[in-house]
C-alpha positions as CSV (number, residue, x, y, z in Angstrom):
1,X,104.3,9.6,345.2
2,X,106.9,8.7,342.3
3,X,107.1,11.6,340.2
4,X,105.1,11.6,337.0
5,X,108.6,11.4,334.4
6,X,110.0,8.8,336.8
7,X,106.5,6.1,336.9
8,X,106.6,2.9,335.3
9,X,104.9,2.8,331.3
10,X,102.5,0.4,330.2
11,X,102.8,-0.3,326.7
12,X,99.9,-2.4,325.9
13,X,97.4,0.2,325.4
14,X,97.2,0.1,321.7
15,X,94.3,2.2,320.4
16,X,93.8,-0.7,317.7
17,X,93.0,-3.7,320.5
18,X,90.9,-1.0,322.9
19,X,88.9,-0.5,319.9
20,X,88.4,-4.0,319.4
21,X,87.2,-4.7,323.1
22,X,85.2,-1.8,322.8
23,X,83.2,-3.5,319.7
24,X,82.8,-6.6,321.8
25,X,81.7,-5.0,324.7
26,X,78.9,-3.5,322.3
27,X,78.1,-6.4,320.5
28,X,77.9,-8.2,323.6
29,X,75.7,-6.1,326.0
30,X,73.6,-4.8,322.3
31,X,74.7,-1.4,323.5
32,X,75.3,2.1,321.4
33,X,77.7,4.8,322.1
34,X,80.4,3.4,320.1
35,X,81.1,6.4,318.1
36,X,81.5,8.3,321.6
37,X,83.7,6.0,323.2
38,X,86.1,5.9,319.9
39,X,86.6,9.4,319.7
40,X,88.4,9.3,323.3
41,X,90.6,6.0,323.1
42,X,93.8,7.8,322.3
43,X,93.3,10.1,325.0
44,X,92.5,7.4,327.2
45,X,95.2,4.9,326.1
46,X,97.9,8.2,326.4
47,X,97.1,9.0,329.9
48,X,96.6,5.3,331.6
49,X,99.9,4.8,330.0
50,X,102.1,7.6,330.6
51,X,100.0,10.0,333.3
52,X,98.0,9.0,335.5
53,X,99.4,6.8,338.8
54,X,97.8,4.1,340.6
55,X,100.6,2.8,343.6
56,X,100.7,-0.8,343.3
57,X,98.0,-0.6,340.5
58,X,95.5,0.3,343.0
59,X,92.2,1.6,341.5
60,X,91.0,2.9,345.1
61,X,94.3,3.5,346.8
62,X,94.3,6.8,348.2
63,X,97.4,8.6,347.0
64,X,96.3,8.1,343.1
65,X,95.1,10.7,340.6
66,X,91.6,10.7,339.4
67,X,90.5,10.3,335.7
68,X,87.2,11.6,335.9
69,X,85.4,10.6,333.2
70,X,82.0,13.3,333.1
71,X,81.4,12.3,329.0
72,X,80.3,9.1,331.0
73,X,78.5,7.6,327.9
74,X,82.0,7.1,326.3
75,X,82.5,4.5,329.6
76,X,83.6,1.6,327.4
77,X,87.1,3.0,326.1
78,X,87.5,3.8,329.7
79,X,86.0,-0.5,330.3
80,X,88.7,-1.6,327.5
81,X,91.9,0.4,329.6
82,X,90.5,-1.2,332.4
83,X,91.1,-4.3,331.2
84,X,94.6,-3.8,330.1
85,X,95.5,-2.7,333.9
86,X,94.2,-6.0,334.7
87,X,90.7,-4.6,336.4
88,X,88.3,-6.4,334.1
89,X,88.7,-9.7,332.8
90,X,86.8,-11.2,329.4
91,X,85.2,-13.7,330.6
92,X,83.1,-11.8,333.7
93,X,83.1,-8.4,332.0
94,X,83.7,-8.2,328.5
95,X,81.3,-11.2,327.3
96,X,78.6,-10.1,329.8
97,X,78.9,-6.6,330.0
98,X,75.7,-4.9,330.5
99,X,73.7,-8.0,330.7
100,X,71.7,-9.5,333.5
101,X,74.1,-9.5,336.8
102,X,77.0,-7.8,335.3
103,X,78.8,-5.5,337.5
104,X,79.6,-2.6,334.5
105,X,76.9,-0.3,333.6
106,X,75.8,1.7,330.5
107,X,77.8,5.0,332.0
108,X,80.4,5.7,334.1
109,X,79.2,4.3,337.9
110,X,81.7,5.2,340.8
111,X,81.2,2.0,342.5
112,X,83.0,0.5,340.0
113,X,86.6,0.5,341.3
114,X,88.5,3.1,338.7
115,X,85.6,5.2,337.9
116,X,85.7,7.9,339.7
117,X,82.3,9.6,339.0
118,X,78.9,8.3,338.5
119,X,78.0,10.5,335.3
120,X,75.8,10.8,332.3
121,X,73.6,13.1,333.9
122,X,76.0,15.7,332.0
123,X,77.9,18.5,333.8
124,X,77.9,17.3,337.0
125,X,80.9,14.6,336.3
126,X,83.4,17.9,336.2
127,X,82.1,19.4,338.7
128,X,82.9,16.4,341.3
129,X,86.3,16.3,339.7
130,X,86.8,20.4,340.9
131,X,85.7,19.3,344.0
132,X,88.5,16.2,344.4
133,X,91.2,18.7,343.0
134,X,90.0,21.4,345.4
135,X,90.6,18.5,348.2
136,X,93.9,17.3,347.4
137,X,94.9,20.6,347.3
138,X,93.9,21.7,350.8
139,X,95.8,18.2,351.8
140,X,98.8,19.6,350.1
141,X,99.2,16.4,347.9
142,X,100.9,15.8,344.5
143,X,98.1,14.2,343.4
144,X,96.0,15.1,340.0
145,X,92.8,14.9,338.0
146,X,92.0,14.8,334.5
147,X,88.4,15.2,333.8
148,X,87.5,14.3,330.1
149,X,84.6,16.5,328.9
150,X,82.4,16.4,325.3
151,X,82.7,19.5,323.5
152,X,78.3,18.8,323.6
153,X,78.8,18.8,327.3
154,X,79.8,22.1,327.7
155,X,76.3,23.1,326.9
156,X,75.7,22.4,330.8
157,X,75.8,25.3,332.9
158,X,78.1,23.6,335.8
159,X,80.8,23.2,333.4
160,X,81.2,26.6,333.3
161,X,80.6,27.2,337.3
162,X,82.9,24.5,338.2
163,X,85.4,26.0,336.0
164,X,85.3,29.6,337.6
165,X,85.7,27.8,340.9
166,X,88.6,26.1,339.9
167,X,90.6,29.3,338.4
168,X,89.3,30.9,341.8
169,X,91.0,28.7,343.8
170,X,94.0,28.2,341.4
171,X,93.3,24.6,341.1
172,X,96.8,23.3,338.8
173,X,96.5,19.9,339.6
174,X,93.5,20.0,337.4
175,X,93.2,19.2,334.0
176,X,90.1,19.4,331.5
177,X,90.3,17.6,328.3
178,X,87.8,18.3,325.9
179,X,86.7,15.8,323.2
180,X,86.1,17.9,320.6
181,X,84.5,15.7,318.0
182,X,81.8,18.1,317.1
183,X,78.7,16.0,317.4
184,X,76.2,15.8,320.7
185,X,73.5,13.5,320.7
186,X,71.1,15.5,318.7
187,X,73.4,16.6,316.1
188,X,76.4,18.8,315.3
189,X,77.8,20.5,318.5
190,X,77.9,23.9,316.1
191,X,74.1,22.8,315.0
192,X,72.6,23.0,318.6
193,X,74.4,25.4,320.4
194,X,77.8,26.8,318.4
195,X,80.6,27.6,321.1
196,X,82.9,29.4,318.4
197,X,86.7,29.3,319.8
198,X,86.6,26.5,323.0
199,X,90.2,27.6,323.6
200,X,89.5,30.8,323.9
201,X,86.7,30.3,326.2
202,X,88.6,28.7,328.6
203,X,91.3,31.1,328.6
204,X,89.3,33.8,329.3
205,X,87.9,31.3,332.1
206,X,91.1,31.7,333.7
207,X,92.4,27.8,332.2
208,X,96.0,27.5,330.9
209,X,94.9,25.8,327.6
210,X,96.5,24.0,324.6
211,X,94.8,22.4,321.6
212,X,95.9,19.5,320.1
213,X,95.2,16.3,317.7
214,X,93.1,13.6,319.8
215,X,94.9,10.9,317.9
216,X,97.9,11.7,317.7
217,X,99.7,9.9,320.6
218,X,102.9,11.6,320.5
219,X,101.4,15.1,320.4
220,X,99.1,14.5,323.5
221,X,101.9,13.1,325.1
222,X,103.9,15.9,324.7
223,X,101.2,18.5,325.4
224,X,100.0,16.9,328.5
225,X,103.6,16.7,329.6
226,X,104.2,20.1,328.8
227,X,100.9,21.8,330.6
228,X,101.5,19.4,334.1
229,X,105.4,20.7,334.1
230,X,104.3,24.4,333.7
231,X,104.9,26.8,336.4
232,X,101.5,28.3,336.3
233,X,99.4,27.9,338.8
234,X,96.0,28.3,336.9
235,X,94.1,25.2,336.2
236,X,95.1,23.1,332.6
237,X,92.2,22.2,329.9
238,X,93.4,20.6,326.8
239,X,91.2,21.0,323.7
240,X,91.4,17.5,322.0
241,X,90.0,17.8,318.6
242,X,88.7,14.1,317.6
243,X,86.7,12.2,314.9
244,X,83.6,11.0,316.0
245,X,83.4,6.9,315.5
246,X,87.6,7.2,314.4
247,X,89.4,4.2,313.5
248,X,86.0,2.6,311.3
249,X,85.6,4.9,308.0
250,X,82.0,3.6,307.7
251,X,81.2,5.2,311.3
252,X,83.0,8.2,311.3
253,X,81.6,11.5,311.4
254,X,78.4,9.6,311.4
255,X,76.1,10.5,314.9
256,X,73.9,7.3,314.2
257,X,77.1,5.7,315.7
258,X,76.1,7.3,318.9
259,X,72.9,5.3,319.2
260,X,73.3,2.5,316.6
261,X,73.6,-0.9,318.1
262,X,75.9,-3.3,316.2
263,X,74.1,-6.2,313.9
264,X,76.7,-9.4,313.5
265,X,77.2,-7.9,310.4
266,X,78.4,-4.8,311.4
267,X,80.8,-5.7,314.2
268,X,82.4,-8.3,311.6
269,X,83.0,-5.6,309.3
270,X,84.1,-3.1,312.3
271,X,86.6,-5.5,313.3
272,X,87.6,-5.9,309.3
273,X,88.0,-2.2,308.9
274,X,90.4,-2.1,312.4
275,X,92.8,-4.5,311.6
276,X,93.0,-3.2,307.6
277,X,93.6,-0.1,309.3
278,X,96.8,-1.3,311.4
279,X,98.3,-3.2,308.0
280,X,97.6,-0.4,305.5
């Protein structure tokens, strides 16, 4: 495969316009977890443009690296870099998403083409993403995986096994990225069950880790860049901390966002809040 510095960019993944077909998607299908899918788009946007390879653009060619996503709930920011690669189109997806024979589903579904993992049954998205890395390793491949985890997630006991596996078998051409937003479906992450340091958890795990802003594009850039070019041959994680509902003042840090289906009303004033955003 082309090596990761030397791979074409994509520069249309503005976290501004996934946003916006994020909102649509919602509005359209009268769907929640838009808070959950907003708190990843940067990530997202960061690692279809600069990270993660598809030959020929390829969704299922078989020397590509897997984005696992096991948050699957936050599907629709991984929908909305879909379309940008050209995978979904607005007229069959966007406008009909999650209505009556549309092909995308509430949660991540691997028989999309690009999702990698059916998830949303939470926990078990990673662990399939250990397994792939544990595969391409015995094949002696270049390939990766990034496997995008909630900080709420790692309540699940598999995280944790899947993660001992993989510093067992000194699985580098993993990488875990947590969305740290601090919310879970029931509340504040530190509410229901408090993890104190994630870093430091996953250290002692046997993970290479780094923390870093979730928004800021240039900083996960870097850090990504920086923990695939290491030497070490433990696993990566990558603690992303993130604003729950970002890039919408009225939704953020707000967990009725996670649930909250968008009146006409609010996706107007959504959309309003966006675009003063990008002009202010």
């Amino acid at each position: 495969m082309t090596p990761l510095n030397s791979w074409p960019q994509n520069d249309t993944f503005d976290p501004r316009s996934l946003r916006e077909t994020v909102l649509a998607m919602a509005r359209a299908g009268n769907t929640g977890h838009v808070g959950c899918a907003f708190s990843i788009v940067e990530i997202m946007a960061v690692l279809y443009r600069s990270f993660v390879r598809y030959p020929g653009g390829d969704p299922r060619h078989p020397d590509r690296d897997y984005l696992v996503l096991s948050k699957g709930h936050g599907v629709m920011a991984q929908y909305a870099c879909m379309r940008e690669m050209g995978w979904l189109n607005d007229k069959e997806h966007i406008e009909r998403y999650f209505g009556d024979g549309s092909d995308l589903m509430g949660l991540s579904d691997s028989r999309t083409p690009g999702l990698e993992v059916s998830s949303g049954s939470l926990g078990h998205g990673f662990s399939v993403g250990v397994g792939i890395a544990e595969g391409l390793r015995r094949r002696g491949t270049d390939q990766r995986v990034f496997a995008i985890v909630g900080d709420g997630e790692l309540n699940e006991g598999p995280i944790w096994e899947g993660m001992l596996f993989a510093s067992h078998n000194k699985l580098s051409n993993l990488m875990m990225i947590v969305d740290a937003n601090g919310f879970q479906a029931m509340g504040r992450t530190d509410d229901v069950m408090g993890l104190g340091s994630i870093r430091q958890k996953l250290e002692s795990f046997g993970f290479e880790t780094a923390d870093v802003d979730g928004h800021d594009q240039g900083a996960l850039e870097a850090t990504i860049h920086a923990l695939i070019n290491s030497d070490s041959p433990r696993p990566k994680a990558l603690v992303a901390k993130t604003t729950k509902g970002k890039g919408v003042p009225f939704m953020e840090h707000d967990n009725q966002w996670h649930y909250r289906h968008l009146s006409a009303q609010d996706y107007e004033a959504s959309i309003d809040a966006l675009r003063a955003e990008a002009t202010s």
